[in-house]
C-alpha positions, -999 to 999 in steps of 0.1 A, spaced: 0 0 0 10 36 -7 16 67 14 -6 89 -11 -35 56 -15 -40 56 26 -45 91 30 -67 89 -1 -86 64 14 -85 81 49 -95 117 35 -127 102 17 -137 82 49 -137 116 71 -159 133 42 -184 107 39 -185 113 78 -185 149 78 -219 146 53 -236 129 81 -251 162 100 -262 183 73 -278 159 59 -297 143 89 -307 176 94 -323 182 68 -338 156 66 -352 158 103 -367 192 84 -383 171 61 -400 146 82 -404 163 120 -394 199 113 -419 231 108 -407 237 70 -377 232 46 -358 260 23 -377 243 -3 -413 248 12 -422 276 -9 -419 260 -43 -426 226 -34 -450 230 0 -482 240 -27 -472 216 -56 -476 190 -24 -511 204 -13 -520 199 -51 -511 165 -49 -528 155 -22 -562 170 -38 -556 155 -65 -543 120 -55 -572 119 -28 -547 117 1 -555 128 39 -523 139 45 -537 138 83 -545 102 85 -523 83 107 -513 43 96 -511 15 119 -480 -6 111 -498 -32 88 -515 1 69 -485 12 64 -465 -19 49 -496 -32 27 -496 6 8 -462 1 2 -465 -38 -12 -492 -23 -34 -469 5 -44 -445 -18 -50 -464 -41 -73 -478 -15 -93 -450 -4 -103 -436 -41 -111 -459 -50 -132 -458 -17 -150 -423 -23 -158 -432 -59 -169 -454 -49 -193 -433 -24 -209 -401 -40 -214 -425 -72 -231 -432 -48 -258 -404 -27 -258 -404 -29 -297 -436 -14 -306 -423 15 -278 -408 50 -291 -379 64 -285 -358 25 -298 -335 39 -322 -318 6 -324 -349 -9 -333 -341 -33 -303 -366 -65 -297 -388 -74 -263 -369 -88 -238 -385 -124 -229 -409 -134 -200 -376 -146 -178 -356 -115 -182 -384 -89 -180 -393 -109 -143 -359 -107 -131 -353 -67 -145 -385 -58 -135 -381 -75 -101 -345 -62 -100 -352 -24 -100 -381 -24 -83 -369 -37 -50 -338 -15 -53 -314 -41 -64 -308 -33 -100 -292 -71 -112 -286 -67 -145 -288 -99 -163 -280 -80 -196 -259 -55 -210 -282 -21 -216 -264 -6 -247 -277 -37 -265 -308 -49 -248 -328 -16 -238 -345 14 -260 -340 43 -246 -379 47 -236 -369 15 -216 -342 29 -199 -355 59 -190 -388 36 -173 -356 16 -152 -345 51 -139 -382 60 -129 -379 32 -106 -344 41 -99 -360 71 -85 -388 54 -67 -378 22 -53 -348 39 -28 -377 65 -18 -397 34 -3 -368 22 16 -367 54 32 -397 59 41 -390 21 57 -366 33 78 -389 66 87 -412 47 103 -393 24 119 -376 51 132 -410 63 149 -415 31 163 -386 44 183 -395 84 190 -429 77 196 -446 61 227 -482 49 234 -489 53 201 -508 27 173 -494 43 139 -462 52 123 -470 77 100 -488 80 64 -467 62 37 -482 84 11 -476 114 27 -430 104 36 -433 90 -3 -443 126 -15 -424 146 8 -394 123 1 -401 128 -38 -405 162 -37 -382 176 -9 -354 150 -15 -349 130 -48 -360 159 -75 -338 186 -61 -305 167 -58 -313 144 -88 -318 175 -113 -289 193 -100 -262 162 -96 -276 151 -131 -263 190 -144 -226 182 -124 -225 149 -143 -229 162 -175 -210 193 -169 -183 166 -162 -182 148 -194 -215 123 -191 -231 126 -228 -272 133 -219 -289 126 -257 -319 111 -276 -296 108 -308 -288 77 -322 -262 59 -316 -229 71 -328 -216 55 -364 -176 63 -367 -145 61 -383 -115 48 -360 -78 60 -369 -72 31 -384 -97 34 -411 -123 8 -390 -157 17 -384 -170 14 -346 -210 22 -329 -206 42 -303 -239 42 -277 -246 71 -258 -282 76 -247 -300 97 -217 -269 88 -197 -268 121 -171 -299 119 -162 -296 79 -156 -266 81 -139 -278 107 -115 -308 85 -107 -287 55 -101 -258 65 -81 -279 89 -57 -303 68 -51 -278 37 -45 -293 15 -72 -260 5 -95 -283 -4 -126 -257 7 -149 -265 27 -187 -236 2 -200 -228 -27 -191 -198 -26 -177 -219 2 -153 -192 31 -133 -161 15 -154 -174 27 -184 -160 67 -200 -191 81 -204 -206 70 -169 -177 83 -151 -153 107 -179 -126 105 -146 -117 101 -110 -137 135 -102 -169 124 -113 -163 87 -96 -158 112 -61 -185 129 -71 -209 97 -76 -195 84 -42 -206 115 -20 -243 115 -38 -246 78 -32 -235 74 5 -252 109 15 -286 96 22 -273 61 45 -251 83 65 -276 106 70 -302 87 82 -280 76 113 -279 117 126 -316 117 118 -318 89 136 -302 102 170 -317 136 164 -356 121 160 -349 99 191 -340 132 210 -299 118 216 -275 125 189 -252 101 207 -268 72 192 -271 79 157 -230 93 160 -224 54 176 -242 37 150 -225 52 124 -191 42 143 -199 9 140 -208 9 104 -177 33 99 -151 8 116 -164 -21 95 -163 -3 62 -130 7 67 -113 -22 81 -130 -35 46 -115 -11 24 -75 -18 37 -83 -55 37 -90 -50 0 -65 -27 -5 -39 -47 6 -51 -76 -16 -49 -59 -48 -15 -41 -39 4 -77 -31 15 -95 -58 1 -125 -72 24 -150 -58 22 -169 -95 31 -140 -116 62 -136 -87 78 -167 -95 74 -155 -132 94 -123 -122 72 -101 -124 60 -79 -97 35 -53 -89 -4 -48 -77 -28 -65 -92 -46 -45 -121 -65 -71 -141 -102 -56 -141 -87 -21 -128 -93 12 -151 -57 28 -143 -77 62 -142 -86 51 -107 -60 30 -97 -59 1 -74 -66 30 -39 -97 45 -55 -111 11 -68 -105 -7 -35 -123 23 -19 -152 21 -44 -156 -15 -45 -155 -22 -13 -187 14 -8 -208 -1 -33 -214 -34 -14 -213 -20 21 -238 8 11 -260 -19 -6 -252 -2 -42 -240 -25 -65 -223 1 -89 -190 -14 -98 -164 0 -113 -135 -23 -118 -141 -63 -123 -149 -82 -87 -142 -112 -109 -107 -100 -116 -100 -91 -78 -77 -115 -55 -96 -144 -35 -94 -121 -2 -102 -91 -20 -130 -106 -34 -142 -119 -2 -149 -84 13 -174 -71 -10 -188 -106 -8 -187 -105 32 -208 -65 32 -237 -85 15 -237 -110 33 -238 -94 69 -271 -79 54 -259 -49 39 -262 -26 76 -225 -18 70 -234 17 58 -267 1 38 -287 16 9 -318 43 18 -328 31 47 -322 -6 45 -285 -4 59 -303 17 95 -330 -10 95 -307 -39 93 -280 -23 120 -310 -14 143 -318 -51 142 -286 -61 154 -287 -32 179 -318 -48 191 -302 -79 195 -271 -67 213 -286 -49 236 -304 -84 243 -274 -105 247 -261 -73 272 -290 -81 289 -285 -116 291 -251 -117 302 -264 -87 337 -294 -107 342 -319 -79 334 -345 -72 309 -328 -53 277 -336 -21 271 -331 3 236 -336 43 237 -361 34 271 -380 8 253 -382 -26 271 -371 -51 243 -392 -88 249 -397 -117 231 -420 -100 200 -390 -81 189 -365 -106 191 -386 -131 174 -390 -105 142 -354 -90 144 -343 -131 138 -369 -136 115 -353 -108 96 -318 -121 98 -329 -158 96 -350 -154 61 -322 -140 39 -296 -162 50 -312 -193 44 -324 -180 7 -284 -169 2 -271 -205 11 -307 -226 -1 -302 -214 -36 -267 -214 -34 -268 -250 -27 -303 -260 -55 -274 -243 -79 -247 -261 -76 -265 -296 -69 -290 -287 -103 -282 -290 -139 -296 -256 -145 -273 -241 -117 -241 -260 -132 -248 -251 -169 -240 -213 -157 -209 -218 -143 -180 -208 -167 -151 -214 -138 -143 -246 -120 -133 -250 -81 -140 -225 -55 -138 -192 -78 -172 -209 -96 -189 -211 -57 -178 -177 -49 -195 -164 -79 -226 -181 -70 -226 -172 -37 -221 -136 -49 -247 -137 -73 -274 -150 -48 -263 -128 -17 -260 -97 -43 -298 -107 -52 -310 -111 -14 -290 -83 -1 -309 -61 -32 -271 -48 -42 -268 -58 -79 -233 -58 -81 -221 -98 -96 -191 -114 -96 -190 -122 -132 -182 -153 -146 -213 -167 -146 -243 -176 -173 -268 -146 -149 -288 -143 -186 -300 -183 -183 -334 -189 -171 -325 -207 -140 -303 -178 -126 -329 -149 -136 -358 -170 -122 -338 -177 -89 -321 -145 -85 -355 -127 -89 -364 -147 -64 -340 -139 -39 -341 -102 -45 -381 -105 -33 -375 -123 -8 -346 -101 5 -365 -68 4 -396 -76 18 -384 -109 46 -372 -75 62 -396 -52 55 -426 -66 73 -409 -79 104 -389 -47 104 -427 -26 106 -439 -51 126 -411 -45 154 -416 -2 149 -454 -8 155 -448 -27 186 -423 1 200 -447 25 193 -470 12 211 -449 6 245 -441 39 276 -406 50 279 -392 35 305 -365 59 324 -328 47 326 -319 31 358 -286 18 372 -286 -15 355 -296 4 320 -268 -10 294 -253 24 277 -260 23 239 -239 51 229 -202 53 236 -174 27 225 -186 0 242 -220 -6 226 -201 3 192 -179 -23 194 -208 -47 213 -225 -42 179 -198 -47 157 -188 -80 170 -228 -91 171 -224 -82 134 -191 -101 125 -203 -130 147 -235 -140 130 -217 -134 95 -186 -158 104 -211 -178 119 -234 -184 92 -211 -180 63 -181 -189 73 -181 -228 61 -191 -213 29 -166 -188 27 -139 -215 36 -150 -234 2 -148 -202 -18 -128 -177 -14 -107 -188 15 -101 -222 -3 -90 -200 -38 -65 -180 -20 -47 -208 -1 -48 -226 -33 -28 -198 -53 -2 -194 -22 3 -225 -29 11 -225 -63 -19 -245 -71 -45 -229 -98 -76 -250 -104 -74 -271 -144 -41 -256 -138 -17 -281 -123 9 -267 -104 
């Protein structure tokens, strides 16, 4: 590792932290405050749509109100998306003249953006019209906003006490739309293409290389995609080779600039978190936990890529490892963003996790599958780390014999039951269809590399779909029907096995007195409950994963430091 790649990595660590304040205020504004800067221009547009809409912005939901608008929400706009990309052909706006996409693929890109998770089982420049494309960034834009509005509520299940509902979900979709998305999605969409990203309805580009050959060039309504995708976390990528590619990030500046849009919202939520609980001190300690693991993630990585591949040493030759790499980012910036888009539940890539080291390859692997809380997307990362907070606090309260307690709310067997549930439900989908894949004939056909590399890419792929990240390994046949029918299956049930037990836990808090500290009260801000939280998070990871890690990518790099490759010899 370098002097100038650590401090790199250490200067864009203490800016993702310093974001977390302004924009937890602000949103606080949004959701609890009197009024925002914006309330003059958007306050009456959000009157109007309430009139017209039909929405009483004054009725209050019980939890199971709240969750079965937000399925229905959901659905809507999944079989919306269905139907358009099954007759994409007859669509405007298809230059290309590009076909339908089949009844597999449309389930699994339909099913993809709309929980958030943006697997792409194609490659956009040759599969998707640009009337297509700019329906994927419509749900770009709306599927994060539910998460949100997820954690919002949950959150309430918290603030509030002797209390039935959480909140109207119409009423934090709206104000989320209008107060949050819009203004930074119009303006960061401007930066993009003020940096280089092309934003056009032309055709795509017919030209004549240097050497007299003649090349197509796509280009499309990139800006505007490309601010939907990376500020709302989603990693659906314009081209298929997604953040790697020129005209989705022209350089290192506009990769930086991607980064701060993307994780704004996540770190956020943990200051709007302390600050609608009425103690800043918690939301500063979750997001040290969160902040410890991603880092301790990136240098693991880091240091990875940097060491040299001990088969290429006893060749001579010497040096990091930049298969998969775009020099223009080098191995510091990649290892940083790699290692973000996993922990922040992103999925927008841009050098080759197939091309990374076994152990570097492990780490993005390891953020999904500790149930992407280490940061998280738009609300998913808070709900999932709340969860384990939840169950920290109850094995604190195991080990002094006293009944646990979170922000004065007497945790009991209800919550504990659903915080499992929601930690249970994912893992066994990751490892269940992990297993029906490489035990099937379907599972095996997509498997284009032998040994453990061909499990970690499966395990990748099916952790990337529960953990509704979207980034894949690569390497692997994600177009065949078995993989887009099982994938789509895991990203469904990885969004919603936590929504409803997540709701279900904020309706039961809501509904319980604050109960004032007392001397056997376990402190949940501070060190000690951060790094209580962080081993409850690494422990049920190892735990659950770690026999499959051992056959994946821990087996891969013991095999190469030992100058084994598989179909290799020696």
């Amino acid at each position: 590792m370098t002097i100038p790649g650590v401090v790199g990595i250490l200067v864009l660590t203490a800016a993702i932290i310093a974001l977390a304040k302004p924009v937890g205020s602000y949103l606080y504004a949004v959701y609890d405050g009197p009024r925002t800067w914006l309330e003059p221009v958007m306050g009456p547009l959000e009157r109007r749509l309430y009139r017209w809409t039909g929405v009483d912005s004054k009725h209050e939901m019980r939890w199971t109100e709240y969750v079965f608008a937000l399925l229905i929400f959901n659905l809507v706009g999944f079989i919306a998306l269905y139907i358009l990309l099954r007759i994409q052909s007859v669509l405007p706006f298809n230059p290309q003249h590009l076909p339908d996409l089949g009844p597999h693929l449309s389930f699994n890109t339909a099913v993809s953006f709309m929980t958030n998770t943006n697997w792409q089982a194609y490659s956009g420049e040759a599969t998707m019209s640009y009337f297509s494309q700019d329906m994927l960034m419509i749900q770009q834009v709306l599927s994060p906003i539910t998460g949100l509005c997820m954690a919002v509520a949950f959150i309430r299940g918290f603030s509030r006490k002797n209390a039935d509902t959480l909140g109207n979900f119409w009423v934090d979709l709206t104000r989320t739309l209008l107060f949050v998305a819009l203004p930074v999605l119009l303006i960061s969409a401007l930066v993009l293409v003020a940096m280089g990203t092309p934003d056009t309805l032309l055709p795509y580009a017919h030209v004549t290389t240097l050497q007299g050959g003649h090349q197509l060039i796509a280009r499309g309504p990139v800006g505007a995609f490309e601010s939907a995708m990376q500020f709302g976390d989603n990693g659906g990528g314009f081209f298929n080779v997604n953040a790697g590619h020129p005209f989705e990030s022209p350089g290192a500046a506009s990769l930086i600039f991607q980064m701060m849009i993307g994780v704004s919202i996540p770190v956020g939520l943990t200051y709007y978190f302390g600050k609608a609980v009425g103690d800043t001190r918690q939301g500063w300690t979750i997001l040290a936990a969160m902040m410890a693991m991603f880092v301790a993630g990136v240098f693991i990585l880091y240091h990875a890529e940097v060491a040299t591949n001990p088969l290429l040493a006893q060749l001579g030759l010497h040096g990091p490892n930049l298969e998969g790499i775009d020099w223009r980012f080098g191995p510091a910036l990649s290892s940083f963003f790699e290692t973000l888009t996993t922990a922040v539940s992103w999925g927008s890539t841009a050098a080759a996790n197939d091309s990374l080291m076994p152990l570097g390859g492990m780490i993005p692997l390891f953020n999904m599958m500790s149930g992407e809380v280490i940061i998280g997307a738009w609300g998913v990362g808070l709900l999932g780390m709340l969860a384990f907070a939840i169950m920290a606090v109850f094995l604190a309260g195991l080990m002094v014999g006293r009944t646990p307690e979170y922000l004065g709310k007497k945790i009991q067997a209800f919550e504990i039951k659903m915080a499992v549930l929601a930690m249970i439900v994912p893992t066994f989908v990751i490892l269940g269809l992990a297993a029906w894949a490489v035990s099937s004939k379907g599972g095996l056909a997509g498997i284009f590399n032998p040994g453990p590399h061909g499990l970690s890419e499966i395990l990748y792929a099916f952790a990337s779909g529960v953990g509704n990240n979207g980034s894949a390994f690569g390497g692997l046949g994600a177009a065949l029907p078995f993989y887009t029918w099982t994938v789509g299956l895991a990203m469904l049930f990885g969004r919603f096995a936590m929504y409803i037990p997540a709701l279900a836990i904020a309706g039961s808090l809501a509904r319980k007195q604050t109960v004032p500290a007392g001397a056997g009260t376990f402190p949940t801000h501070g060190a000690t409950f951060a790094v209580l939280l962080i081993a409850v998070v690494v422990i049920v990871g190892a735990l659950t994963f770690f026999p499959a890690l051992a056959l994946g990518p821990l087996a891969e790099h013991f095999q190469l430091w030992s100058g084994h490759v598989i179909g290799g010899g020696k």
